[in-house]
LOLUMPA-452591 format. One line per 4 residues: number of its first residue (from 1); their letters; for each residue x, y, z of C-alpha. Coordinates in pm, 1 decimal. Last residue first. Example, Ala and Ser with C-alpha at 12.3 -4.5 7.8 and 13.67 -1.06 7.14 Angstrom:
BEGIN
2	SA	1367.0,-106.0,714.0; 1230.0,-450.0,780.0 .
This chain:
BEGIN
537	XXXX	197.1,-2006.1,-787.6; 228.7,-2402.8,-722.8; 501.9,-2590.9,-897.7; 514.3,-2865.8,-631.6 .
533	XXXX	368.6,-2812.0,-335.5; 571.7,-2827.8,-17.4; 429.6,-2730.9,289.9; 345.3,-2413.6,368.8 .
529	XXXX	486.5,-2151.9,584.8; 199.8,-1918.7,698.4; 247.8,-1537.7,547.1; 397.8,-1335.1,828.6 .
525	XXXX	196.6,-1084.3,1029.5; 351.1,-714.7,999.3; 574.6,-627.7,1232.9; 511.1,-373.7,1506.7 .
521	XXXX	558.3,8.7,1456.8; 837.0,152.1,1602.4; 921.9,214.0,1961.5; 1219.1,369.9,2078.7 .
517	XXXX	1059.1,662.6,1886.7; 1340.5,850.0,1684.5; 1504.8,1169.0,1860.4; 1431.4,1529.8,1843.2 .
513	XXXX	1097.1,1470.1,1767.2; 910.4,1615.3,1455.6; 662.4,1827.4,1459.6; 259.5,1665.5,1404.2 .
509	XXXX	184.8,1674.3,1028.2; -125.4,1812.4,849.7; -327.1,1586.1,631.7; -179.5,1634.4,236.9 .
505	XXXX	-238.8,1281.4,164.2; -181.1,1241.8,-225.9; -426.6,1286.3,-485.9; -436.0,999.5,-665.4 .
501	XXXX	-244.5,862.4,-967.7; -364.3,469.9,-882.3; -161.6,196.4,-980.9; -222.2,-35.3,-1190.6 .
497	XXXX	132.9,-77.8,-1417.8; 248.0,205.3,-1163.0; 149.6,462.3,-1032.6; 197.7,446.2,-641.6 .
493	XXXX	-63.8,316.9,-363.6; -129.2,574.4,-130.0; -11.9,478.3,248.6; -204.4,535.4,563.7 .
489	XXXX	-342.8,161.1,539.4; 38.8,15.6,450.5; -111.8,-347.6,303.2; 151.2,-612.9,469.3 .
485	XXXX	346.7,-785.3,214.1; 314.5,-1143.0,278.8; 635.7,-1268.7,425.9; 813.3,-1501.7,227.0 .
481	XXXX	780.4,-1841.5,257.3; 1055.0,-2074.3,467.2; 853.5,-2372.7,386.9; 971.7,-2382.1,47.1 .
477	XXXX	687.3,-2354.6,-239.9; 789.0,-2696.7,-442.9; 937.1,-2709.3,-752.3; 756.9,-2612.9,-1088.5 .
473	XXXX	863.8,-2270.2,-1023.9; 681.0,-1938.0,-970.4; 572.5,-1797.5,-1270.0; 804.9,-1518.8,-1461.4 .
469	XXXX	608.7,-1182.4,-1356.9; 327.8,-1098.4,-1555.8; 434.0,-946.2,-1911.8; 498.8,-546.3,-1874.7 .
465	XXXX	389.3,-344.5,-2179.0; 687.0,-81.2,-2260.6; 740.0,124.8,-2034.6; 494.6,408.5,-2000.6 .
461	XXXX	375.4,710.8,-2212.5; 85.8,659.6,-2203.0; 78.8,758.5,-1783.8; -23.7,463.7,-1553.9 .
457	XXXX	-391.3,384.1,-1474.0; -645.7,515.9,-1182.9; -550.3,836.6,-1370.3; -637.4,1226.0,-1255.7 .
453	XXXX	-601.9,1459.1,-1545.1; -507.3,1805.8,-1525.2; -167.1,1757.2,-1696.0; 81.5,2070.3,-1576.4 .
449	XXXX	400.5,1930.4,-1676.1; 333.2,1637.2,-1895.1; 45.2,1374.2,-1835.5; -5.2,1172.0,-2211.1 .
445	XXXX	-411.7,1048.0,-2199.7; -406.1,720.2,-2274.2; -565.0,643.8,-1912.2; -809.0,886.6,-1990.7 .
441	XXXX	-931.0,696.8,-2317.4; -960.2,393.4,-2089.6; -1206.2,551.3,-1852.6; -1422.1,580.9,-2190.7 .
437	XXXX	-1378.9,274.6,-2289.5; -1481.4,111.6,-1950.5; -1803.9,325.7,-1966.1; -1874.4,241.9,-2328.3 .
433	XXXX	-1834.5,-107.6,-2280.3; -2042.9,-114.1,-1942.4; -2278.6,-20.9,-2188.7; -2454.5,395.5,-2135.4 .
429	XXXX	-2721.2,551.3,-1982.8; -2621.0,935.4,-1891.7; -2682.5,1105.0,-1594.6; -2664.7,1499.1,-1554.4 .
425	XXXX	-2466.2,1645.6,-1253.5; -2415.8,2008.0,-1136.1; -2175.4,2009.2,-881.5; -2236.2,2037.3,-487.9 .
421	XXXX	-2282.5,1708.9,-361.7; -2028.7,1586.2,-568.4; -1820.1,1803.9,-410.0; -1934.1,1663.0,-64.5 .
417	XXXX	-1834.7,1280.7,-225.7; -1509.0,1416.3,-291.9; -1457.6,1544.0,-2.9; -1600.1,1253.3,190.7 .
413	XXXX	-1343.3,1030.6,-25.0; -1045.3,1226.2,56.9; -1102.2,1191.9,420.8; -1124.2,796.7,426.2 .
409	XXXX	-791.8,805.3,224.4; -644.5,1087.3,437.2; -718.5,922.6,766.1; -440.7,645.2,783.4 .
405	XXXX	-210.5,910.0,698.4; -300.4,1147.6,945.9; -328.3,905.6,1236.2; 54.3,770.3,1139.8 .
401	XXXX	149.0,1177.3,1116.9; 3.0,1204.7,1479.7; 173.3,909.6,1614.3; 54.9,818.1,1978.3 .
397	XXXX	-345.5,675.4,1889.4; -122.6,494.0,1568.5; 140.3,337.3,1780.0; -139.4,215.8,2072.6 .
393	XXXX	-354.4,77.1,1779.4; -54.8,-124.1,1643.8; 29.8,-177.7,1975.6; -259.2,-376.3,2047.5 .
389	XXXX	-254.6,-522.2,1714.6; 83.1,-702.6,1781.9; -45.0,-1020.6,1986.9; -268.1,-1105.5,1714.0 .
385	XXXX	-25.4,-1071.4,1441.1; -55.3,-779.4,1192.7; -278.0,-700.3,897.9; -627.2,-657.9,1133.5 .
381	XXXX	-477.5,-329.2,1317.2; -553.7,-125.0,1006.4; -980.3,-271.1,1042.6; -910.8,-166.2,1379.0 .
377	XXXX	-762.0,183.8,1323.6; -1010.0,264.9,1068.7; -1279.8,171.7,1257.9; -1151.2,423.7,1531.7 .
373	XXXX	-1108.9,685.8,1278.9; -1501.9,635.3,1179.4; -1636.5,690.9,1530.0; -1396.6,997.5,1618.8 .
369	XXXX	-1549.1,1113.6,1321.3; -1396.4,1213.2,952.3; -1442.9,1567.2,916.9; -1571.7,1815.9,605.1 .
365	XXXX	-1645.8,2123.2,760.2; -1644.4,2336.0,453.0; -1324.4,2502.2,477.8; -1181.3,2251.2,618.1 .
361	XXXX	-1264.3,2004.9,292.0; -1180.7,2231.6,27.1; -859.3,2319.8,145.0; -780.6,1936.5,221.4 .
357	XXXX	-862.4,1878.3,-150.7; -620.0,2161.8,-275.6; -379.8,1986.7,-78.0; -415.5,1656.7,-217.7 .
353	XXXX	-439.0,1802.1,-535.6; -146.0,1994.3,-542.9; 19.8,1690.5,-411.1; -80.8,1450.6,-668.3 .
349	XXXX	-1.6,1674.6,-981.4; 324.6,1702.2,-812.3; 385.9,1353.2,-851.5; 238.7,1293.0,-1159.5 .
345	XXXX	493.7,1547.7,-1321.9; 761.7,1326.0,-1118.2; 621.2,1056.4,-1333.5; 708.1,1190.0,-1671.3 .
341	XXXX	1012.6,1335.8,-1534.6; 1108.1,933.2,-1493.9; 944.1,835.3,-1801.7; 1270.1,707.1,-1990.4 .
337	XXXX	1411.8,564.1,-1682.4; 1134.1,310.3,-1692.6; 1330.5,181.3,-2069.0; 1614.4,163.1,-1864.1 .
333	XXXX	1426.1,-31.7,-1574.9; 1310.4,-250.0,-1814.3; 1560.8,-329.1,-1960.4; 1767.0,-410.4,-1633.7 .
329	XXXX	1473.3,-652.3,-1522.0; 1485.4,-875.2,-1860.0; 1179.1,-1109.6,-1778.2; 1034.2,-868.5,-1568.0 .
325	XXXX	1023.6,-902.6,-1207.7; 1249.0,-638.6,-1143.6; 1038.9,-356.8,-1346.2; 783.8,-443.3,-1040.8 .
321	XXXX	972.1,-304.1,-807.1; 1127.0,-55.4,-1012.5; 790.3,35.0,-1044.0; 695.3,77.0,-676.2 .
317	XXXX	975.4,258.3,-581.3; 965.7,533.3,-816.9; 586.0,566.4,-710.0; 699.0,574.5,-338.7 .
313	XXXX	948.7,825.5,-429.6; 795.6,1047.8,-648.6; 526.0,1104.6,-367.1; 818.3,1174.5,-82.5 .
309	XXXX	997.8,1409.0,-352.4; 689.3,1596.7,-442.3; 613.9,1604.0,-3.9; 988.4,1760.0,-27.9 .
305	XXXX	946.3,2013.7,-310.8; 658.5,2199.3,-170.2; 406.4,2292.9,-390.3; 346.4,2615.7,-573.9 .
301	XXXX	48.9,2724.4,-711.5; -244.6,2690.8,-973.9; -601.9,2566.5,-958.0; -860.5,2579.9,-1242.7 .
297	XXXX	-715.8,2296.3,-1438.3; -650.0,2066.7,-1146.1; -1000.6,2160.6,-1002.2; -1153.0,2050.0,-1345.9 .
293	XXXX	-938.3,1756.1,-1359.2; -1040.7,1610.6,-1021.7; -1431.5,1638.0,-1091.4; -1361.2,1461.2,-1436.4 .
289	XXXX	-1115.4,1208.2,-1260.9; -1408.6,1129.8,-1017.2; -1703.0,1082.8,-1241.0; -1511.2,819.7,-1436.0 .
285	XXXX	-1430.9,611.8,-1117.8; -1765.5,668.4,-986.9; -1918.0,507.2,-1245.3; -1680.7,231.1,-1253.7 .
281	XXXX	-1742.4,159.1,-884.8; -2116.0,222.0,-914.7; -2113.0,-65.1,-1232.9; -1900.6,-288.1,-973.3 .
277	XXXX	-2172.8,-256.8,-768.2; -2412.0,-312.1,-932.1; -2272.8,-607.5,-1014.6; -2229.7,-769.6,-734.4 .
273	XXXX	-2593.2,-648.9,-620.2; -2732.9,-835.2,-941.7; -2515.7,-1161.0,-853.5; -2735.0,-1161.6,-498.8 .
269	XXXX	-3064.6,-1138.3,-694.8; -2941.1,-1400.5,-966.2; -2845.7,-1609.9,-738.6; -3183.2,-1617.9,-554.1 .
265	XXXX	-3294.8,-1678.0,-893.7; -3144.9,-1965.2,-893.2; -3256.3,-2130.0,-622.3; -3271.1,-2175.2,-269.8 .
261	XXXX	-2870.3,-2121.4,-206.8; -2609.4,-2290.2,-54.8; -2351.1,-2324.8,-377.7; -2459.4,-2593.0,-465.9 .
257	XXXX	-2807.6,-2511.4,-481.2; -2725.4,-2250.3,-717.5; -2589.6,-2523.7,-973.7; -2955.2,-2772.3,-896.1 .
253	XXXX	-3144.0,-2469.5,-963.8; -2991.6,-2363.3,-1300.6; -2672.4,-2282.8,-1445.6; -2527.4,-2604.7,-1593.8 .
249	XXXX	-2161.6,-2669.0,-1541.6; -2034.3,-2902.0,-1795.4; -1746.7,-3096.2,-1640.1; -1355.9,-3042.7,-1745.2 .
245	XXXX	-1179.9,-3354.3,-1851.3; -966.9,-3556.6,-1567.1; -670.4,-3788.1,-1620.5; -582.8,-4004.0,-1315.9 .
241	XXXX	-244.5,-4112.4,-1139.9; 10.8,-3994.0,-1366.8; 341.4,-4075.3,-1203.3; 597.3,-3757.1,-1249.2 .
237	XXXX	1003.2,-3811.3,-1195.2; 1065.3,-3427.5,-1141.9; 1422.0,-3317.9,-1299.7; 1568.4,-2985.5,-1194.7 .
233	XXXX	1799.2,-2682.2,-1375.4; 1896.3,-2468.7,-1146.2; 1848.4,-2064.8,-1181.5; 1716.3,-1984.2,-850.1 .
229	XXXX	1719.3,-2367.2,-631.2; 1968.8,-2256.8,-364.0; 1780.6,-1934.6,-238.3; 1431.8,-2063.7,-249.6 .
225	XXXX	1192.6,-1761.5,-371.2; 1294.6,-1844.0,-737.3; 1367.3,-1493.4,-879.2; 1611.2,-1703.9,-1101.3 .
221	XXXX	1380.7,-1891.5,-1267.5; 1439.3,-2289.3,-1176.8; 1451.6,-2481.1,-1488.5; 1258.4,-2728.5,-1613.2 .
217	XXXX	1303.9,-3170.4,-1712.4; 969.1,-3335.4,-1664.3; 1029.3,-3737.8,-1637.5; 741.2,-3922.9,-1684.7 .
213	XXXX	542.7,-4237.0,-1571.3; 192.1,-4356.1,-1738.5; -12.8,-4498.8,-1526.5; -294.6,-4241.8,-1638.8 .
209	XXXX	-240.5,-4094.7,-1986.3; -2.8,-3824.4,-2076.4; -24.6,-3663.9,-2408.8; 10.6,-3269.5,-2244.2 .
205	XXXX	200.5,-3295.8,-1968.2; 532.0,-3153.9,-2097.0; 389.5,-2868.0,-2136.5; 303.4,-2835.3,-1791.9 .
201	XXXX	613.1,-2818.4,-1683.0; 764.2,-2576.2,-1969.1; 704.8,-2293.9,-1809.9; 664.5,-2292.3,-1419.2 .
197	XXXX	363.4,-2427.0,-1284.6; -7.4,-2242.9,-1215.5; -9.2,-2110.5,-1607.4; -347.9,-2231.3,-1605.0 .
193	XXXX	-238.7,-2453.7,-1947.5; -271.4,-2814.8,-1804.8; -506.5,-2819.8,-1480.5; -245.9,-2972.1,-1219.6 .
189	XXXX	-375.5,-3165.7,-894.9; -115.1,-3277.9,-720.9; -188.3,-3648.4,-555.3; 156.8,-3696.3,-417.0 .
185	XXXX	445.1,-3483.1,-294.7; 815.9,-3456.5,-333.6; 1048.6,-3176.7,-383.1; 976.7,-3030.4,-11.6 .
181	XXXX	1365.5,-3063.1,80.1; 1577.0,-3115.9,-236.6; 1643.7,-3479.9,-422.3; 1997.9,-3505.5,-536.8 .
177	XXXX	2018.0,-3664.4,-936.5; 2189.7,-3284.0,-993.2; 1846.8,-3098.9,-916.0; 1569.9,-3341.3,-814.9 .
173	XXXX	1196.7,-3328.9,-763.5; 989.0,-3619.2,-696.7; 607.5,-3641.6,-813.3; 296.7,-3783.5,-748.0 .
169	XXXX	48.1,-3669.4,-1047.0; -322.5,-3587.3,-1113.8; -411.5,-3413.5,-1450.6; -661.1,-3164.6,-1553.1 .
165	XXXX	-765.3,-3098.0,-1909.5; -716.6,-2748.4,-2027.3; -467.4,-2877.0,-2261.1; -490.3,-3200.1,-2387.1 .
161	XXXX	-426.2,-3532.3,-2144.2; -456.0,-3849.0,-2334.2; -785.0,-4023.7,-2287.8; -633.7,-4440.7,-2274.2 .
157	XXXX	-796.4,-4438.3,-1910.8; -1169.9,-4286.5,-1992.6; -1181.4,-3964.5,-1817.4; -1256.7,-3870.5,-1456.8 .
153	XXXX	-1451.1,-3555.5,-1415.3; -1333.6,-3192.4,-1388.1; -1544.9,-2906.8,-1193.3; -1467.6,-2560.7,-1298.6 .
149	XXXX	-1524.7,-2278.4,-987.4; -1388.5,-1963.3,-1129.9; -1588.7,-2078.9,-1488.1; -1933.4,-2116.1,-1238.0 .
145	XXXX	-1852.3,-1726.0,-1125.7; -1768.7,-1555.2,-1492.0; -2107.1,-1752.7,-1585.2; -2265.7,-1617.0,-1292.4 .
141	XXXX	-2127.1,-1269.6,-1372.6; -2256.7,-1292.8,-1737.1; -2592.4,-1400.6,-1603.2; -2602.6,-1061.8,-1445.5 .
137	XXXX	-2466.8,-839.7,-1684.1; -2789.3,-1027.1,-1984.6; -3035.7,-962.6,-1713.3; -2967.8,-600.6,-1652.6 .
133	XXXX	-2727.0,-447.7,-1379.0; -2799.0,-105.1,-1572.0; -2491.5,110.3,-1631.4; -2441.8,447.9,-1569.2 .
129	XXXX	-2278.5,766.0,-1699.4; -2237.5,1040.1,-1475.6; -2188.9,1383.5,-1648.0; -2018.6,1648.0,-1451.9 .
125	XXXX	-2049.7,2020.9,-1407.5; -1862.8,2208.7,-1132.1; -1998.6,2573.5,-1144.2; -1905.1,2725.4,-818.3 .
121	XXXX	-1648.9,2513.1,-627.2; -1391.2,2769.8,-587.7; -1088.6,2719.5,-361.6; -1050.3,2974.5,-103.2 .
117	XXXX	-724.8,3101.6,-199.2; -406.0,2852.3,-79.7; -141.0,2967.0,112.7; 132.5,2756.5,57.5 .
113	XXXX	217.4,2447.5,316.6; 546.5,2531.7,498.9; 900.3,2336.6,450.0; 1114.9,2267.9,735.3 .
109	XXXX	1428.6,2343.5,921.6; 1451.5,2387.3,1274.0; 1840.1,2394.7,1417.1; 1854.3,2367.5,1788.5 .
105	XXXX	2176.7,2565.3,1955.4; 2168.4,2417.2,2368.3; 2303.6,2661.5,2617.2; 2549.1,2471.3,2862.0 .
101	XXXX	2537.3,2239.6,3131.9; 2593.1,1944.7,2912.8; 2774.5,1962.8,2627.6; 2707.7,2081.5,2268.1 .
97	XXXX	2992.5,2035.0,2035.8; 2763.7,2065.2,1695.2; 2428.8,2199.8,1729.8; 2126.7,1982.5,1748.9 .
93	XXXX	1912.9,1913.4,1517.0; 1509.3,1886.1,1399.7; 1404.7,1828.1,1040.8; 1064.1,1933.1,1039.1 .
89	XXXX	799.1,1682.2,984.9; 647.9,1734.7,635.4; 428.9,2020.3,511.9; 481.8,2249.3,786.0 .
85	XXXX	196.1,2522.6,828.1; 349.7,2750.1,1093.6; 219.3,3008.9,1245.6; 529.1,3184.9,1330.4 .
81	XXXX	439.8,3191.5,1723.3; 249.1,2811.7,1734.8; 501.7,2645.1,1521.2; 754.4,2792.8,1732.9 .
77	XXXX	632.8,2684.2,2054.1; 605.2,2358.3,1911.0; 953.7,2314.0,1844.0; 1084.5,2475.5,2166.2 .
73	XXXX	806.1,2230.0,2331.9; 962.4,1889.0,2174.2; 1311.5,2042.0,2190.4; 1268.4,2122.7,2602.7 .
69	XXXX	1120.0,1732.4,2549.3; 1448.3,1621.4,2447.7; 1642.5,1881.3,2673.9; 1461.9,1717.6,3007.2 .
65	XXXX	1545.6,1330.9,2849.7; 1899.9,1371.7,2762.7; 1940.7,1559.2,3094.0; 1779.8,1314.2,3290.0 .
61	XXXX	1973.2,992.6,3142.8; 2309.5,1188.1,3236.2; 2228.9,1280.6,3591.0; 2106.5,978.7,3665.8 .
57	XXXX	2322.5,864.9,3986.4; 2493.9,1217.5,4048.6; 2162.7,1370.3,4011.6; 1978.9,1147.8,4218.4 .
53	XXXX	2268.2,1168.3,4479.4; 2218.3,1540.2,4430.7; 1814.8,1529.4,4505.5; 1866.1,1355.1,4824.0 .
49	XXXX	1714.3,980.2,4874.2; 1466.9,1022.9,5138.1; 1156.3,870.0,4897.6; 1223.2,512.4,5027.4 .
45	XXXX	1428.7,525.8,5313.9; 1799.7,566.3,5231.9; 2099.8,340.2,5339.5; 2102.1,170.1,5044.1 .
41	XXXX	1926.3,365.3,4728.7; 1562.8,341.2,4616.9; 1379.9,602.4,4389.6; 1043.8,553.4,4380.2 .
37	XXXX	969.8,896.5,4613.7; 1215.0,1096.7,4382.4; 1113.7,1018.8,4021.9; 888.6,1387.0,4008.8 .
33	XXXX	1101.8,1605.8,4238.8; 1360.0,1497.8,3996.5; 1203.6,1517.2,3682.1; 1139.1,1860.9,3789.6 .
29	XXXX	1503.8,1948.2,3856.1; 1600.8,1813.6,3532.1; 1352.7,2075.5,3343.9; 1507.3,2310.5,3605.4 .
25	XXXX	1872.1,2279.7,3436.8; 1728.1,2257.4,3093.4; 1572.0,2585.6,3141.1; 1898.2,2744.6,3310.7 .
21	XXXX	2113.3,2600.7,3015.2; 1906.0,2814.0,2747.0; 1751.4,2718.3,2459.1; 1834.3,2825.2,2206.2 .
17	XXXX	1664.8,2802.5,1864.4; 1783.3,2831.9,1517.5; 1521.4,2863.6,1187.6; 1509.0,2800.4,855.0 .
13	XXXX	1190.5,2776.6,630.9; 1116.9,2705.4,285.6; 804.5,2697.6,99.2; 951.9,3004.7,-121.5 .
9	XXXX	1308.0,3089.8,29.6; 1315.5,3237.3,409.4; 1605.4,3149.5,595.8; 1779.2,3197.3,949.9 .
5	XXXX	1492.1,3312.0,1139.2; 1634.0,3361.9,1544.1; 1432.5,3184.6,1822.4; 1599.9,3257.3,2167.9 .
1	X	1405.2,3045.7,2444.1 .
């Protein structure tokens, strides 16, 4: 094989290979010798078929196949020869006009990983501030925990419903007097001001009294999940069946004992772990963007522009995403546009890091185990359907950049946790308060081009403040439900309204094929249908 360097630019790398006619020829004599004794053909015995009626039958298929895989090891040849760093899959093609039986003219291009100097690690300092899980956290969480589960009880009959009170109705939903498929159901629980219906249903509860019969006039929103309900106005003939007024829920014995447990301070021992570790979570939060921001400040050089692109892009993605569940989607998309080089700064913050990171982490043995990988594949292979997590695991064992990605989270953390190691730390007490406030100050922190600072939050300088998406209607949930959105393991999750400005995965990649897997990845699991329920988020 004839490799020639057509460009050398920065990160950027060009190159054409040929590969000659006679190596493709005896790459299609070995397949061949290897299909021959399964080959069947009238008039043959098995394995007698001659090697130029095999050629004459799948002549075609085996040529496709011997100068894919004389790509495949061109490709990796030349990754081996050059040294080669890439920092995405190479873009692999073939020559124009090229015909079978003659040279083949492969075009490599790719982008290399800079050469990075041993990353210093002397003389990290960082200040962990923690929180004690003391009595007054811990009955706060069970308080937070009894309010998650409120208990109503029947009210007198004439007790008109307020809000917060809980109501329960049959209804029947119509748009233009013609009732809709899932538009009726009976004994709906609705608590009056959750927000769980559409605007203005629940509104119209409030006064209501059991027996008494209503008619709720709303309006479908127009990101309505059901196709020919978005933007139609509906009428739901409502029967009150009971009013209900929230419970007291005493925290003691009896409460805790409800729940499964001995007593209460058998709560109080298992609320103390929750919030421990939430307080470790914050803590580590904090400690982490101050150990990110000194390497970002102390670490300069060149990135390539594709993985920048690939990390712009999935944040880019993300918030127009969610910009088009705003109430006005186009003006908030034009106010996102604002902040675009904003976010591309973020971007390449991201990569530096994620590469500075790996750096780190070969250099100083850093590994995630054969052991760990393989409970990351499983817990991966959980999102999709039963009968699909087989090849899930198959797909990911096979795909060298899917392994990569689904490592790099796992990886970034025992890097981070052996620079910890390493750095100087001193503890300080403070309030939860003063921990959250002081993770907030970060997130106000304005990233421009060369920001050191690592966010869990979005940039300041950000859209303006996003309202939750409208709520779902007060019709029914169709049956035909959207899928649930699988979670992408390998993937980082963008920044956005919560988004996390991490470093991104900078794993090495495997070379790119010259064609696309037959096989891609299997589908995510679907969400179950469910039945009609009126108004339910």
């Amino acid at each position: 094989m004839k490799t020639v360097e057509t460009l050398n630019e920065g990160l950027k790398r060009e190159y054409r290979l040929t590969i000659t006619a006679k190596d493709i020829d005896a790459r299609v004599d070995d397949e061949v010798k290897s299909i021959a004794p399964t080959v069947r053909m009238p008039g043959f015995r098995p394995g007698k078929v001659p090697p130029n009626l095999i050629r004459k039958m799948h002549g075609e298929a085996l040529s496709a196949d011997a100068l894919n895989k004389a790509i495949d090891q061109g490709v990796r040849d030349l990754m081996n020869q050059e040294k080669l760093r890439p920092a995405l899959q190479p873009a692999v093609s073939l020559g124009e006009g090229y015909e079978r039986g003659k040279d083949a003219e492969i075009t490599v291009a790719l982008e290399v990983l800079p050469e990075i100097e041993a990353p210093s690690i002397d003389g990290l300092t960082l200040e962990r501030l923690t929180v004690p899980a003391d009595d007054k956290a811990v009955m706060a969480k069970i308080q937070e925990f009894a309010a998650q589960m409120k208990r109503f009880e029947d009210a007198p009959k004439t007790k008109k419903a307020a809000t917060g009170d809980q109501v329960i109705i049959d209804f029947a939903g119509s748009v233009d007097g013609t009732p809709f498929d899932g538009g009726t159901g009976e004994d709906m629980a609705v608590e009056i001001g959750s927000g769980q219906l559409i605007p203005g249903f629940e509104d119209q509860l409030v006064g209501v009294k059991a027996g008494d019969e209503k008619t709720v006039k709303v309006t479908f929103p127009e990101e309505y999940p059901v196709e020919n309900l978005k933007g139609k106005d509906a009428e739901f003939a409502v029967t009150v069946k009971t009013v209900k007024v929230p419970a007291d829920s005493k925290i003691d014995d009896e409460f805790a004992k409800s729940l499964g447990l001995e007593s209460l301070d058998k709560l109080k021992e298992l609320m103390k772990d929750q919030v421990e570790q939430e307080h470790n979570g914050l803590t580590r939060t904090y400690m982490k963007r101050k150990l990110l921001d000194q390497l970002a400040a102390s670490h300069d050089f060149d990135v390539p522009p594709t993985m920048v692109e690939a990390e712009f892009n999935q944040i880019w993605q993300q918030l127009e995403h969610e910009a088009s569940h705003e109430e006005d989607p186009e003006a908030a998309k034009a106010e996102l546009e604002k902040d675009r080089d904003e976010y591309r700064s973020i971007a390449v913050r991201r990569v530096r890091l994620g590469l500075l990171l790996s750096e780190i982490g070969q250099a100083h043995g850093v590994q995630v185990s054969n052991q760990e990988m393989q409970r990351l594949i499983m817990q991966a292979a959980q999102q999709y359907r039963p009968e699909d997590r087989q090849r899930f695991v198959e797909y990911v064992q096979q795909d060298a950049l899917a392994a990569a990605q689904l490592r790099a989270p796992l990886y970034e953390d025992k890097v981070v946790d052996f620079l910890f190691d390493k750095a100087e730390i001193s503890d300080r007490e403070v309030t939860r308060e003063e921990l959250e406030a002081a993770i907030e100050a970060d997130e106000e922190h304005v990233h421009g081009p060369g920001c050191g600072h690592d966010h869990d939050e979005k940039p300041a300088k950000k859209p303006a403040a996003k309202k939750p998406a409208a709520k779902k209607a007060a019709g029914p949930k169709d049956d035909a439900a959207e899928p649930a959105e699988p979670k992408k393991a390998p993937a980082k999750k963008a920044a956005a309204a919560k988004a996390e400005d991490k470093p991104a995965a900078a794993a090495k990649k495997a070379p790119a094929k010259a064609k696309a897997d037959a096989d891609a990845k299997p589908a995510a699991k679907k969400a179950p249908a469910k039945k009609a329920a009126p108004a339910k988020k």
